[in-house]
N, C-alpha and C positions, 0 to 999 in steps of 0.2 A: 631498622636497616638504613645505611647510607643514602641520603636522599638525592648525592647524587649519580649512586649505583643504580636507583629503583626505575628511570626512565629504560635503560639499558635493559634493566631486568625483564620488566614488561613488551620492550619491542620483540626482544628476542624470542618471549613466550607467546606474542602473541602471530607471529613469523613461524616459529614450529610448527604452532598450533594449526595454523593454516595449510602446510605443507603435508602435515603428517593428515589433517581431514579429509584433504584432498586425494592424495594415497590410498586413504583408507575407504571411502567413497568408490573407488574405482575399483579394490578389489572387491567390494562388496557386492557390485554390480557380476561378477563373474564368478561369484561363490553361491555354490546353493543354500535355499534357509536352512539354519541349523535347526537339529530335529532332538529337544533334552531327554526325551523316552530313552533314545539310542544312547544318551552319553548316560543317561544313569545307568543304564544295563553295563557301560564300562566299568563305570566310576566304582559301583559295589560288587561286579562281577567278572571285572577283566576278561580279557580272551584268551585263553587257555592256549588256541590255536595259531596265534603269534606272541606266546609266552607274554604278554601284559598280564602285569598284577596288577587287582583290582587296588584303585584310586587310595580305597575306604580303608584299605590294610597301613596307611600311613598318615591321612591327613583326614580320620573321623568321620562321621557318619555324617551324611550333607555339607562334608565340607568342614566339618567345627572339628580339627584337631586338638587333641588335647596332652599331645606332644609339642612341649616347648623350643623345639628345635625344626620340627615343620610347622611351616605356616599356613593358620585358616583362611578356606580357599570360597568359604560359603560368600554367598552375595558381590565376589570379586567381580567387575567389568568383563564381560565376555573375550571383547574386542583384547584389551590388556593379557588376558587370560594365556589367549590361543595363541599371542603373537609370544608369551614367554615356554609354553609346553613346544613353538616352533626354535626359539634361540637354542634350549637345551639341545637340540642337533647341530648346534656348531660349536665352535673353539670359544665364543664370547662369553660361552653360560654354560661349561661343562659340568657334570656331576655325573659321582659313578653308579648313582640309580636311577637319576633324572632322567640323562643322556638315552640310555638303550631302552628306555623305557617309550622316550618322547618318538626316538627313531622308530620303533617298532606302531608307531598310530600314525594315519593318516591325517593330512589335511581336516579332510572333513570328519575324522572321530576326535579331532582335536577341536575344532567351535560346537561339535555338540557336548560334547563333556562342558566348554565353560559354559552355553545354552542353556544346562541341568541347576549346574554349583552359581549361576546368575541368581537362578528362581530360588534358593536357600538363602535361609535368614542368618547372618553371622549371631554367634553368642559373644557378650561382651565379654571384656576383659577389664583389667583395673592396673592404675599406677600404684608400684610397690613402693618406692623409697621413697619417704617423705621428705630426706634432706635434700633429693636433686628435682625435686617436680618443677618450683619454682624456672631452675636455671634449663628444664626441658621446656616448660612453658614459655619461656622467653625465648629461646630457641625457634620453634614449632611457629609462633607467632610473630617474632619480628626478626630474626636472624642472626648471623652474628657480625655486626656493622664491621669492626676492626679486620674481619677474614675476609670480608667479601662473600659471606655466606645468604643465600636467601634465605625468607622465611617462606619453611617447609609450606605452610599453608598456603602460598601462592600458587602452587599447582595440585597441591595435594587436601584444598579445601578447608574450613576454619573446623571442620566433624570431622576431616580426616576420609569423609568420603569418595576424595578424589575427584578426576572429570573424565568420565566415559571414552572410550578410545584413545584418551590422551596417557593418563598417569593413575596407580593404583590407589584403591580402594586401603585404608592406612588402619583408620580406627581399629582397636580392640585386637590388633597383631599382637603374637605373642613376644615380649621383650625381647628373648634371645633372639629371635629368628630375625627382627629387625636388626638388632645391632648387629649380628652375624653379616645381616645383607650391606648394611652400609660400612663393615669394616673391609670386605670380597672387595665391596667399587673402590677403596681405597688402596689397598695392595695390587688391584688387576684381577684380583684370580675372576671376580666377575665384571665384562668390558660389555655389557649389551645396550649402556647407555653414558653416553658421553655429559651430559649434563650432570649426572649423579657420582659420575666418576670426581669430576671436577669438583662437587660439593663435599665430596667426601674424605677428598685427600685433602681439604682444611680443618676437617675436625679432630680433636684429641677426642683419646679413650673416652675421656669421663662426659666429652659434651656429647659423643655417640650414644652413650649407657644412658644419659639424662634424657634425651628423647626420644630417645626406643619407647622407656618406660614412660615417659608423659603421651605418647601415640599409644599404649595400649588402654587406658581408662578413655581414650575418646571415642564417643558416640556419636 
């Protein structure tokens, strides 16, 4: 990375970081404990009685899809979780099954559902092309200095772990579903994060593809 984009970088994350804790702190004071019994009874049984389909009909049994176009949701950050099944009710993160899906659950059966998919173990995944791992790995870990691009790892952790209420849980995502997300921040169609937007409208196809598939083999 540009060393001397990286103070810049840093202030800025660590400015969010504080803003959005602070937020999130405050709703949590006003939110009751999420209860994961309740959200599994969603997640593999949906409610009939306000047309929710169960969870497990798309994104796999605890969570470990094994559809490459939705993404594994097991071990996701709860905090992260609930706050994106609440975007899909607005214009920022529409989708035509997400959307009336997210609208029809509550608040509160939306943190127990991520409550549930917290306590699930993600299954790995693995980097397919061997010719772009390198240029994803350099990517992922240092950035791309010429764009002004950060490296992903700075908030999205050196295991792709992510940091709790901040930014997702990355490791072991299935490649398409990644490159799909970060090409959505790049065109608009998905606007729920202004940071990612801007990181995305710098990259070409092929630096997208190269670390999608370098993020799915991390553990």
């Amino acid at each position: 990375m540009n060393r001397a984009f990286l103070p810049f970088v840093k202030s800025l994350f660590v400015a969010m970081l504080a803003v959005s804790s602070v937020a999130y702190a405050a709703e949590e004071k006003k939110a009751p404990k999420a209860d994961p019994a309740k959200g599994e009874a969603i997640y593999t049984q949906g409610d009939a009685s306000r047309n929710v389909t169960a969870c497990l009909a798309c994104h796999g049994p605890a969570g470990n899809s094994t559809i490459a176009q939705n993404p594994k949701i097991a071990g996701q950050h709860p905090e992260y979780l609930a706050k994106q099944l609440a975007d899909f009710r607005t214009p920022q993160r529409n989708n035509p099954i997400m959307t009336p899906i997210s609208k029809a659950l509550s608040d509160e059966d939306m943190r127990n559902i991520a409550a549930y998919l917290d306590n699930q173990k993600q299954q790995p995944g693995a980097a397919r092309n061997k010719d772009t791992v390198e240029l994803g790995k350099k990517i992922y870990r240092a950035g791309i200095a010429e764009k002004n691009v950060p490296a992903c790892a700075a908030c999205h952790g050196p295991n792709g772990a992510g940091i709790p209420a901040q930014f997702a849980r990355l490791g072991g995502q299935h490649q398409e579903y990644t490159a799909a997300q970060l090409t959505a921040f790049r065109s608009g169609a998905r606007n729920n994060s202004a940071q990612m937007t801007t990181i995305a409208k710098r990259m070409s196809d092929d630096e997208i593809q190269a670390v999608s598939d370098y993020i799915a083999g991390l553990k």
